[in-house]
C-alpha positions as CSV (number, residue, x, y, z in Angstrom):
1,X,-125.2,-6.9,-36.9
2,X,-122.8,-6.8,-40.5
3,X,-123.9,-3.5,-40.7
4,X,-122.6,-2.5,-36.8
5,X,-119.3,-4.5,-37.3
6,X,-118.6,-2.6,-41.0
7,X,-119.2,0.9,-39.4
8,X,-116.9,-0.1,-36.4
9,X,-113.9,-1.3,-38.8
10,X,-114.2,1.7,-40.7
11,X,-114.1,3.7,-37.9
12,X,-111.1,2.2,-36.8
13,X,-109.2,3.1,-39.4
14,X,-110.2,5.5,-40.1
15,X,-107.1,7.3,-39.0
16,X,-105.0,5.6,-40.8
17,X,-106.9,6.3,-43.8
18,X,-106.4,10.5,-42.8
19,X,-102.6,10.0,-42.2
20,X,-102.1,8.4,-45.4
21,X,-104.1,11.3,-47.2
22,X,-102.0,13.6,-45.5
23,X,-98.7,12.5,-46.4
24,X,-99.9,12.2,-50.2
25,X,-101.1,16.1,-50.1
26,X,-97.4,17.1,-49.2
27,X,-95.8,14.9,-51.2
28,X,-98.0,15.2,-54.6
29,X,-96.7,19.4,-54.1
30,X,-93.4,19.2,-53.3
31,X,-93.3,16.5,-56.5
32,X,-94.4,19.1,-58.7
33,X,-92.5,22.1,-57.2
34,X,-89.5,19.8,-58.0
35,X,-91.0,19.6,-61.7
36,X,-91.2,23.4,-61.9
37,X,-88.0,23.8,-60.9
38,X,-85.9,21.7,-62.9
39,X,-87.8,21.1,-66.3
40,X,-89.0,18.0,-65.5
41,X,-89.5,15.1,-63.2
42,X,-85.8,14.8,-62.4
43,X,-85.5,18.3,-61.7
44,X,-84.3,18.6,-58.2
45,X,-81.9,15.7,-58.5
46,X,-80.3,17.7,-61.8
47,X,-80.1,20.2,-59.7
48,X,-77.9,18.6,-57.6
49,X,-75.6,17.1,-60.5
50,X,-75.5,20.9,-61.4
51,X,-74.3,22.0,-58.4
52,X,-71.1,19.5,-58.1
53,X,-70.5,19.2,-61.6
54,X,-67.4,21.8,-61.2
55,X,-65.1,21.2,-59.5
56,X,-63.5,24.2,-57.2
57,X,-59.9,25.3,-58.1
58,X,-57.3,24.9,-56.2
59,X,-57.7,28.2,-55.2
60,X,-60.8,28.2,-53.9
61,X,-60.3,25.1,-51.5
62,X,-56.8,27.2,-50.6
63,X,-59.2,30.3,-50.1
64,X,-62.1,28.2,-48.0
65,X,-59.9,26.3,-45.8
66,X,-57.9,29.6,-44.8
67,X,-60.9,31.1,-44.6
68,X,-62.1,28.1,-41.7
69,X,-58.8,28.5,-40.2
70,X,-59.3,32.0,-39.4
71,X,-63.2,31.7,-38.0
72,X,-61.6,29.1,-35.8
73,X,-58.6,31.3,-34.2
74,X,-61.0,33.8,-34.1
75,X,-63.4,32.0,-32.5
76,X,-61.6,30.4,-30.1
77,X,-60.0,33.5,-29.0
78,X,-62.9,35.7,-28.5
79,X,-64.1,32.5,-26.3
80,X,-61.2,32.5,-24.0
81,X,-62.0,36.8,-23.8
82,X,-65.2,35.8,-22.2
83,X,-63.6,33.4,-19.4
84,X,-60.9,35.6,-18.5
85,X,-64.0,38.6,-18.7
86,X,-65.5,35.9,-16.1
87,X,-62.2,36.0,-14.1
88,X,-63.1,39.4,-12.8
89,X,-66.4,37.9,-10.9
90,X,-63.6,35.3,-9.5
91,X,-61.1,38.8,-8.1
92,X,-64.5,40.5,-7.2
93,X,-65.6,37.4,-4.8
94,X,-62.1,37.4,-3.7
95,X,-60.6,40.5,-2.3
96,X,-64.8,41.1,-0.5
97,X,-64.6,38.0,0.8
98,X,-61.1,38.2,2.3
99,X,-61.9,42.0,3.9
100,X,-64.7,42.7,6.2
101,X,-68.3,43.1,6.3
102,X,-68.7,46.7,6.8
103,X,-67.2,47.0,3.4
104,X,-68.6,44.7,1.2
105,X,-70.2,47.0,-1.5
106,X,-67.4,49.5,-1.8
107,X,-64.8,46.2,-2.1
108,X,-67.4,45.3,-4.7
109,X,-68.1,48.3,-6.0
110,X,-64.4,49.0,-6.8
111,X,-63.8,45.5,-8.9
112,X,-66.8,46.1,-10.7
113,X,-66.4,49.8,-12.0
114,X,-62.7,48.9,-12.8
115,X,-63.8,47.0,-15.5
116,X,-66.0,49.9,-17.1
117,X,-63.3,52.4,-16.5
118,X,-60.2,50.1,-17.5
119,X,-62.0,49.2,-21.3
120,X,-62.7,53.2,-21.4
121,X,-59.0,54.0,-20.8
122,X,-57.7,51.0,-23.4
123,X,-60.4,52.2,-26.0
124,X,-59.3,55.6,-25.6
125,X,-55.6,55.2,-25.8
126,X,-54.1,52.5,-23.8
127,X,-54.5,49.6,-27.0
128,X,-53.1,52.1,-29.1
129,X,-49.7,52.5,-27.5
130,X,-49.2,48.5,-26.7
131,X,-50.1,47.9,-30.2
132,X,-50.1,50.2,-32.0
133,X,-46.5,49.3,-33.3
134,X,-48.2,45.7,-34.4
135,X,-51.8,45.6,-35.2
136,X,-51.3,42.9,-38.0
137,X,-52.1,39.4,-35.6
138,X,-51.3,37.4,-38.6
139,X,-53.5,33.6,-36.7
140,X,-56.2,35.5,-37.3
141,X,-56.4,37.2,-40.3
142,X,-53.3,39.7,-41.1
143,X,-55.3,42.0,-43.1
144,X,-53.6,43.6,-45.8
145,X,-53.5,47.6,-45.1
146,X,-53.4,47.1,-41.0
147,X,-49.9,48.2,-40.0
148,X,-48.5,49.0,-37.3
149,X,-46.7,52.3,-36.4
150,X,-43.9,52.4,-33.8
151,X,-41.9,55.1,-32.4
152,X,-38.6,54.1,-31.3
153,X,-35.7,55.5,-30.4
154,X,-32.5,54.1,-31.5
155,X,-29.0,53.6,-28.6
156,X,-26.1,51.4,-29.6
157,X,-27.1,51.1,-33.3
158,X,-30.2,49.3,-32.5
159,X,-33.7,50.6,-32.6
160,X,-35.8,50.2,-29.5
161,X,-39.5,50.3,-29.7
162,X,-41.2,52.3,-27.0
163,X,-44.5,53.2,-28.0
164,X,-47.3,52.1,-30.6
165,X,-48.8,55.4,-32.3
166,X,-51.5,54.2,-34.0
167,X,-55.2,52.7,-33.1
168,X,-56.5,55.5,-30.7
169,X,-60.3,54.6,-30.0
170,X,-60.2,52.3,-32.2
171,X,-60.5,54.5,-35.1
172,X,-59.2,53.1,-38.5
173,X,-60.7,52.4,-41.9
174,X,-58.1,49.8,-42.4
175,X,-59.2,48.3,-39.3
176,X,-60.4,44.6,-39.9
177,X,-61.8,41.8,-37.2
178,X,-59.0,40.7,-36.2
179,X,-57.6,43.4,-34.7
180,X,-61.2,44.1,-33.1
181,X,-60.6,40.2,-31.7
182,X,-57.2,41.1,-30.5
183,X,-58.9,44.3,-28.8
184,X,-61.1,42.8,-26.4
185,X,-59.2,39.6,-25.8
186,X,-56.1,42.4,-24.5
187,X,-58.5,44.6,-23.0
188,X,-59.7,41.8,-19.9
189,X,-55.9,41.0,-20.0
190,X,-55.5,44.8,-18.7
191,X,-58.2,44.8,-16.8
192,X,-57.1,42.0,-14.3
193,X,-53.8,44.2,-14.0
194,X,-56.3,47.0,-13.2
195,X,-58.3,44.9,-10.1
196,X,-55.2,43.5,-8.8
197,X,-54.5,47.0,-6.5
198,X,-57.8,47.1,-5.2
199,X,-57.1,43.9,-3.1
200,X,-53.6,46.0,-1.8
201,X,-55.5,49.1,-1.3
202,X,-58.6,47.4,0.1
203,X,-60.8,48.7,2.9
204,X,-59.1,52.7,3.0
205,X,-59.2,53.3,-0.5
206,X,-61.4,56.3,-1.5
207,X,-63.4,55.3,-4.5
208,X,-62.2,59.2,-6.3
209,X,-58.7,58.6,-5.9
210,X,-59.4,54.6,-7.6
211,X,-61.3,56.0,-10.3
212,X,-58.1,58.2,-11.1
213,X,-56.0,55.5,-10.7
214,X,-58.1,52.8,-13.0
215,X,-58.0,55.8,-15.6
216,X,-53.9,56.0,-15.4
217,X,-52.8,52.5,-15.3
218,X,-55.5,51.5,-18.5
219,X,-54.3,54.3,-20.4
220,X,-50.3,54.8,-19.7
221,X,-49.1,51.8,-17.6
222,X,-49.7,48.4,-18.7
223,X,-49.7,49.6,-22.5
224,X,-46.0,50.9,-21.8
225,X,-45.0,47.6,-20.5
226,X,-47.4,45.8,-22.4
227,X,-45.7,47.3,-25.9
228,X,-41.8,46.4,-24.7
229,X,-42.8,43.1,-24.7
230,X,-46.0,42.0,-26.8
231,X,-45.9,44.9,-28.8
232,X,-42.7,44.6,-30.5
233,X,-40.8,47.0,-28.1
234,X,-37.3,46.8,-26.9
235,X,-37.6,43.7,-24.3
236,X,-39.3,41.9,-26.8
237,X,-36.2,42.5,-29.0
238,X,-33.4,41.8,-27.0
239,X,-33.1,38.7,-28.7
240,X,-32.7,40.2,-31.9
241,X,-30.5,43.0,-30.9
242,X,-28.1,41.6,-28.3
243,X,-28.0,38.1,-29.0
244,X,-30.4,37.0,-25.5
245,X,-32.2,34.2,-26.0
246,X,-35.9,35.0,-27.7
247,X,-36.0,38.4,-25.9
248,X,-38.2,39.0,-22.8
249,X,-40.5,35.7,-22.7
250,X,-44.0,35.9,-21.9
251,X,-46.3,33.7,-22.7
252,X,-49.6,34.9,-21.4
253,X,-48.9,37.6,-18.8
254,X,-46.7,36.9,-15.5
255,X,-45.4,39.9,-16.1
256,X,-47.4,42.4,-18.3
257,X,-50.6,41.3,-16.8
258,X,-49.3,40.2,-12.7
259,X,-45.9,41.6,-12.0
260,X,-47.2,45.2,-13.6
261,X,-50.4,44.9,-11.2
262,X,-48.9,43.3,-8.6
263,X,-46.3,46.1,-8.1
264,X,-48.9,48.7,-8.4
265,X,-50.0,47.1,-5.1
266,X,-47.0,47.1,-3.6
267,X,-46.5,51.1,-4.3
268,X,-50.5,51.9,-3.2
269,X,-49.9,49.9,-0.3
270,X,-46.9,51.6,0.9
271,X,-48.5,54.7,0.4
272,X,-52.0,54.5,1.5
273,X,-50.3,53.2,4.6
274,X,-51.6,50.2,6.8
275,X,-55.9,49.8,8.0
276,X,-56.0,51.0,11.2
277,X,-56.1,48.7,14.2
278,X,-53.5,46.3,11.9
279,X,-50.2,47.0,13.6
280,X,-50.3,48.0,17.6
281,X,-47.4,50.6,18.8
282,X,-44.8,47.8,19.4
283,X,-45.2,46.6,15.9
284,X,-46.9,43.1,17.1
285,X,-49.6,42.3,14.1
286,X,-53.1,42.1,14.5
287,X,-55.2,39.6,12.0
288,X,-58.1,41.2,10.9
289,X,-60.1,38.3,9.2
290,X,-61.9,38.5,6.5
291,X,-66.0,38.0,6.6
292,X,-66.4,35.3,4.0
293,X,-64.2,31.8,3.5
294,X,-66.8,30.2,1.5
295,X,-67.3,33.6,-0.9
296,X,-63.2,33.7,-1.4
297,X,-63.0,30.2,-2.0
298,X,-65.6,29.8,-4.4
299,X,-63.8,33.0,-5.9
300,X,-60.6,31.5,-6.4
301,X,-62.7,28.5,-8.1
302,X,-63.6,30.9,-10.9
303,X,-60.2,32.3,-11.5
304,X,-59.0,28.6,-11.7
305,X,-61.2,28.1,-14.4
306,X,-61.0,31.4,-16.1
307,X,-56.9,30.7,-16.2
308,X,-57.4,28.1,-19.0
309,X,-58.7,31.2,-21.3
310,X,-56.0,33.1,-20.2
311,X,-53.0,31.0,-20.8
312,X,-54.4,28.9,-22.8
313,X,-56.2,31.8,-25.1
314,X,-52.7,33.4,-25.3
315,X,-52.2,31.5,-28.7
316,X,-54.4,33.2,-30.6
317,X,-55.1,29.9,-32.2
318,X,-57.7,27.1,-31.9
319,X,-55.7,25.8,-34.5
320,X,-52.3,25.7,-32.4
321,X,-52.4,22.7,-30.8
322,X,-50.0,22.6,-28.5
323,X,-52.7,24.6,-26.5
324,X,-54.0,21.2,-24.9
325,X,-50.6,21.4,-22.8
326,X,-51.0,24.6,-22.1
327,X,-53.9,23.9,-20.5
328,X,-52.5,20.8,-18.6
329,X,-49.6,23.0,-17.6
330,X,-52.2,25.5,-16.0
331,X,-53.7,23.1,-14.2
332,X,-50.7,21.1,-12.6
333,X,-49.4,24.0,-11.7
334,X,-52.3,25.4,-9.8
335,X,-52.4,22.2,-8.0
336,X,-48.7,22.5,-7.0
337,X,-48.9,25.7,-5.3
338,X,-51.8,24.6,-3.2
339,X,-50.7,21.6,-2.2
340,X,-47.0,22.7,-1.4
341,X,-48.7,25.8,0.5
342,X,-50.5,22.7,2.9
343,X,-47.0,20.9,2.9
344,X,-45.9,23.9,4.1
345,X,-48.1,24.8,7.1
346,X,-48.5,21.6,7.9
347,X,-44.5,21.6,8.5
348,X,-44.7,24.7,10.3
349,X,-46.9,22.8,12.5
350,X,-50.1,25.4,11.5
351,X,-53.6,24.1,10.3
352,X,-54.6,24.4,6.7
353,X,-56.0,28.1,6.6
354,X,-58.2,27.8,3.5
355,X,-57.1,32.0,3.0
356,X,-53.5,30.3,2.1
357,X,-54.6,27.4,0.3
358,X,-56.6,29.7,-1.7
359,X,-53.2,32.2,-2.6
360,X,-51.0,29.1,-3.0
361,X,-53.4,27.7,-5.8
362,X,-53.5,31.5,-7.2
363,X,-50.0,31.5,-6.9
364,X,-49.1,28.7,-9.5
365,X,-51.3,29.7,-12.0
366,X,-49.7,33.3,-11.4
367,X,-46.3,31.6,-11.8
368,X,-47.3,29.1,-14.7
369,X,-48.5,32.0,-17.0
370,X,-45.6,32.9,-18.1
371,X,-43.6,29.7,-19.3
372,X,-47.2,27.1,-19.5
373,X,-46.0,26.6,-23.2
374,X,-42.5,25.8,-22.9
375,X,-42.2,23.4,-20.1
376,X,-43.3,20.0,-19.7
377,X,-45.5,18.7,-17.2
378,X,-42.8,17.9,-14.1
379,X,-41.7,21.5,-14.5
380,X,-45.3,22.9,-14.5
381,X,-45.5,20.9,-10.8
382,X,-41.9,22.3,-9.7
383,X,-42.9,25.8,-10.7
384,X,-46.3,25.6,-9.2
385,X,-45.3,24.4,-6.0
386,X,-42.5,26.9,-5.6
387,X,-44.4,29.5,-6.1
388,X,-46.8,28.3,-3.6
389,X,-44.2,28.4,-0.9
390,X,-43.2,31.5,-2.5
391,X,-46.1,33.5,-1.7
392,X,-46.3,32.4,2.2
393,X,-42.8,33.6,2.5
394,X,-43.4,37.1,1.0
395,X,-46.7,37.8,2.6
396,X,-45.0,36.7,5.7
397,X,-42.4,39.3,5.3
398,X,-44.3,42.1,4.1
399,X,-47.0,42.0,6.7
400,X,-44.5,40.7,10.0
401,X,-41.4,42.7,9.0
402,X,-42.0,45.3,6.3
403,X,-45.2,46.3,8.4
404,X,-47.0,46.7,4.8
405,X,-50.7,45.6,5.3
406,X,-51.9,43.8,2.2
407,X,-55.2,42.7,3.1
408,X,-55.3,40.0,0.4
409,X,-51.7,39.1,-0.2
410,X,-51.8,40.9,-4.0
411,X,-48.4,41.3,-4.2
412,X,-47.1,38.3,-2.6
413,X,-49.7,36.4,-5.0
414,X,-48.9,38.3,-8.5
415,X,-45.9,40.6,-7.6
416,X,-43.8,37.7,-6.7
417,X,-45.2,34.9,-8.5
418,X,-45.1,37.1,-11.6
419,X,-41.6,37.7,-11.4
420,X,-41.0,34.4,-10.4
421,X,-42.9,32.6,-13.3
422,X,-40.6,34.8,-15.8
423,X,-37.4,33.9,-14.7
424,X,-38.8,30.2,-14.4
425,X,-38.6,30.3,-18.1
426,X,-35.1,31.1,-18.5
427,X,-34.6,28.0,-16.5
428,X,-37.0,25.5,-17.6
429,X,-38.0,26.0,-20.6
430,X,-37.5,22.5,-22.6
431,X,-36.9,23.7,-26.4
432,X,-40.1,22.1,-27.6
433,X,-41.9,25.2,-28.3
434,X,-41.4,28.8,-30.2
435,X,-39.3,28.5,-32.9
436,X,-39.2,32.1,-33.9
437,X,-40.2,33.9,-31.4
438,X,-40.1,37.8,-31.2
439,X,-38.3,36.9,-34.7
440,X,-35.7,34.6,-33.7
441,X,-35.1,31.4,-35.0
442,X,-34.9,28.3,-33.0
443,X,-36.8,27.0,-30.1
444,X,-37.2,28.7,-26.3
445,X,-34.4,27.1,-24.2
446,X,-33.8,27.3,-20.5
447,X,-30.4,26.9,-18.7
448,X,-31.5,23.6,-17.0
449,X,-32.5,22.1,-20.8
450,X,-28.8,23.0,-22.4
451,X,-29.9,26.7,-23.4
452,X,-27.2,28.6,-21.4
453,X,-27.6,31.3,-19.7
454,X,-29.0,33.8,-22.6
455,X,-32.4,33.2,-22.2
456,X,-32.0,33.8,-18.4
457,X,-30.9,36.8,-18.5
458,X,-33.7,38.0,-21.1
459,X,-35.9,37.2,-18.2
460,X,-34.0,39.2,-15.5
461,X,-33.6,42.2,-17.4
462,X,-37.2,42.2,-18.1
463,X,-38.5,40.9,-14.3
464,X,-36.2,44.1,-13.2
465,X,-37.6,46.5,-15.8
466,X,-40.8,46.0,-15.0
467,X,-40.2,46.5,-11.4
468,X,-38.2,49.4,-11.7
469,X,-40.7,51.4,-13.8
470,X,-44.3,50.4,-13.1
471,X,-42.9,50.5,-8.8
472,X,-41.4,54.1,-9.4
473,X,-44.2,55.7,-12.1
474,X,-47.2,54.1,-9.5
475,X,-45.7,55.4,-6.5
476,X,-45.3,59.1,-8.0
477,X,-48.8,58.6,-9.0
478,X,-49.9,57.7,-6.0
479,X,-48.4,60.5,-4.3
480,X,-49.5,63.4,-6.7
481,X,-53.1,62.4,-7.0
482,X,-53.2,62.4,-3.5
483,X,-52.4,66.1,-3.7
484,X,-56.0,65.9,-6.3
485,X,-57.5,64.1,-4.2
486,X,-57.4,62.5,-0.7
487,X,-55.9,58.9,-1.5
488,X,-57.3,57.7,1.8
489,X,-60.6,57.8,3.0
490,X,-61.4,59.7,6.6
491,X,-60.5,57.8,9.7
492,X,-64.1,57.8,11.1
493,X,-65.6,56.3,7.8
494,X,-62.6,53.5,7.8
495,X,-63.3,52.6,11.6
496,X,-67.3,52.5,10.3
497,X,-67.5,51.2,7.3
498,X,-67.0,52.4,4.1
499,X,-70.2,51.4,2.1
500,X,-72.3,53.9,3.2
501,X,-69.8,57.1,3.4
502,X,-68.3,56.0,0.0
503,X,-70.9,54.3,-1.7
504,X,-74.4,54.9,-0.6
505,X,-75.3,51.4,0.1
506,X,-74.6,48.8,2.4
507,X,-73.3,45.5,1.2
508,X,-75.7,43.3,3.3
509,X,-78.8,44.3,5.5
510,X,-78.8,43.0,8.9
């Protein structure tokens, strides 16, 4: 019986008697590793007093937290890349959803090879010439030896910057990962200008004549417009050179990245000429719906949220922290332009088409882009909901009385809200933000915040500049290439469908 009850003790602990032999057979090494290492018993811990006995110079604490400064610009603005890379899922859902069936993979097909064709075009060339003249971003690195190289031309004893010359694919031994950074956050930046005309164009577009175009406007276009005002060129020095305001003003792209693609639309539409069966001889309208609410919707849901990396990207800094109301600003204003949009039908005694909601939201971010870090949150409301009001009223006019068939309201939606979000910061910028901008000192200040006028007319000069230009060199472009080849696609394949005649596939399979 003693016997049976000793066996049964032992057996029960028996595994505690293991554990406990385990944990002595790695302590007992790791004991005597500690020995080896340091001399003695004591070793690892003198290790450790060796370690922090000196203290780092001034120098090096100066050199490490520049160093953590730098890897968090950096980091934060290769980040907001990838969401606004994410925005082009967002145009892609979109523009198919808002256009019919029969085309969904060429309406597809077209956003998605823009992006592979726009980043060959601003390897190539097209970073070169909008930076080229400033390739030294100093929030997140300025590495010595990177310098920019600018041709200019010089007109009333002033020099005006044109083009950057320096940076063609990417080719530099000087070249350091900042400007890499820079690269790809500027490249998605073009390539939302790039996708904007496919919306315009939608539906008639042949896919050779697109691949022309997504080669032009990567390479020549936006960079041009891009380098007068983030490049150091002449709107960006206005300012400087004649005394108005900060120079051209742009925050994070209402005009180099909407107004420049948004006008491209305007020109391809006009000159790829309406769908057919839009306008009946008598000019009455015909609505041709698009195939997919819930596929637009959740499309405009994406480019909501890839707007925060956009605008609030734009500082190059995760360190800058005035990005929170940047962010804010995005936001309020995106929710101003749709709700005024449903104020607004409502008023005009229509029901709340989800299509208009969708461009009104669009619209204020469109319009918020440009000013989101100088104004305060009222403004950001105000310039939001004006802008979604705005872009009813100009798709409304161009598709009743212009007769120019813009299946997804591009132009009304970034044209005009682009041009609109510019001048909104000659007028409501609040001083709180930009003290030396484009090199002069002093915050930005609109008119209605006791600037005057200078800052206003910055704005106008630029808004018209980049009208003028990008409206005049697309619609030439339009014109010859259609001389290369056929801009439009054959009547029979538009009346069809263009997925299978353009693209060898069809979208979905009944």
């Amino acid at each position: 019986m003693n016997t049976n009850s000793t066996t049964k003790k032992l057996i029960q602990y028996l595994p505690g008697v293991v554990l406990l032999l385990m944990v002595f057979m790695t302590i007992i090494p790791s004991l005597s590793l500690a020995q080896d290492a340091g001399g003695g018993a004591t070793g690892a811990i003198g290790d450790v007093a060796a370690a922090t006995a000196g203290k780092p110079t001034l120098e090096e604490v100066a050199s490490t937290a520049g160093h953590n400064k730098i890897s968090i610009n950096m980091t934060w603005t290769l980040i907001c890349g990838f969401l606004v890379m994410f925005m082009q899922a967002g145009f892609a859902m979109v523009e198919t959803g808002f256009t019919q069936k029969k085309n969904v993979a060429h309406t597809m097909g077209m956003n998605f090879l823009v992006y592979a064709l726009g980043m060959f075009g601003f390897w190539v060339c097209g970073f070169a010439i909008m930076f080229g003249g400033a390739l030294n971003p100093a929030t997140l690195g300025g590495a010595a030896g990177v310098v920019g190289n600018e041709y200019v031309i010089n007109l009333f004893g002033h020099d005006f910057g044109i083009a950057g010359t320096v940076g063609f694919f990417l080719n530099s031994k000087v070249y350091d990962v900042g400007v890499y950074a820079l690269f790809l956050f500027q490249m998605v930046f073009m390539d939302t200008t790039a996708t904007i005309p496919t919306g315009s164009m939608a539906e008639r577009w042949s896919m050779k004549s697109f691949i022309l175009f997504a080669l032009f406007i990567s390479m020549f276009v936006y960079p041009l417009f891009g380098n007068w005002v983030w490049g150091g060129g002449w709107l960006a020095m206005l300012g400087a050179n004649f005394g108005l305001g900060h120079g051209m003003v742009d925050f994070a792209g209402s005009s180099v990245v909407h107004l420049v693609g948004g006008v491209a639309a305007l020109a391809g539409a006009i000159v790829i000429g309406p769908r057919i069966g839009k306008y009946n001889a008598d000019g009455t309208v015909n609505t041709i719906p698009g195939h997919n609410i819930p596929m637009a919707i959740i499309g405009t849901f994406i480019l909501a949220f890839g707007w925060f990396g956009f605008n609030a990207g734009s500082t190059l800094a995760g360190t800058d922290l005035r990005l929170s109301i940047i962010a804010v600003n995005t936001m309020l204003a995106g929710t101003g332009g749709c709700l005024a949009a449903l104020l607004y039908m409502s008023i005009k005694g229509q029901k709340p088409d989800p299509g208009m909601l969708a461009n009104g939201l669009l619209a204020g971010l469109v319009a918020i882009t440009a000013p989101c870090a100088f104004v305060d949150a009222t403004s950001a409301v105000i310039i939001g909901a004006i802008g979604g009001v705005l872009v009813i009223g100009v798709y409304n006019l161009l598709d009743s009385t212009l007769k120019i068939d813009d299946p997804v309201g591009a132009f009304a939606v970034h044209g005009a809200n682009g041009a609109w979000g510019c001048i909104a910061v000659g007028l409501f910028a609040n001083g709180s933000y930009g003290d030396g901008w484009n090199g002069v000192a002093g915050t930005v200040t609109g008119l209605f915040f006791g600037g005057g006028a200078s800052q206003l007319y910055a704005q106008l000069i630029g808004v018209s500049t980049c009208f003028i230009f990008v409206f005049i060199v697309m619609y030439a472009f339009f014109k010859i290439s259609n001389k290369i080849t056929p801009i439009r696609v054959p009547a029979a394949d538009e009346v069809a469908g263009l997925d299978i005649p353009e693209m060898g596939v069809r979208g979905y399979i009944d």
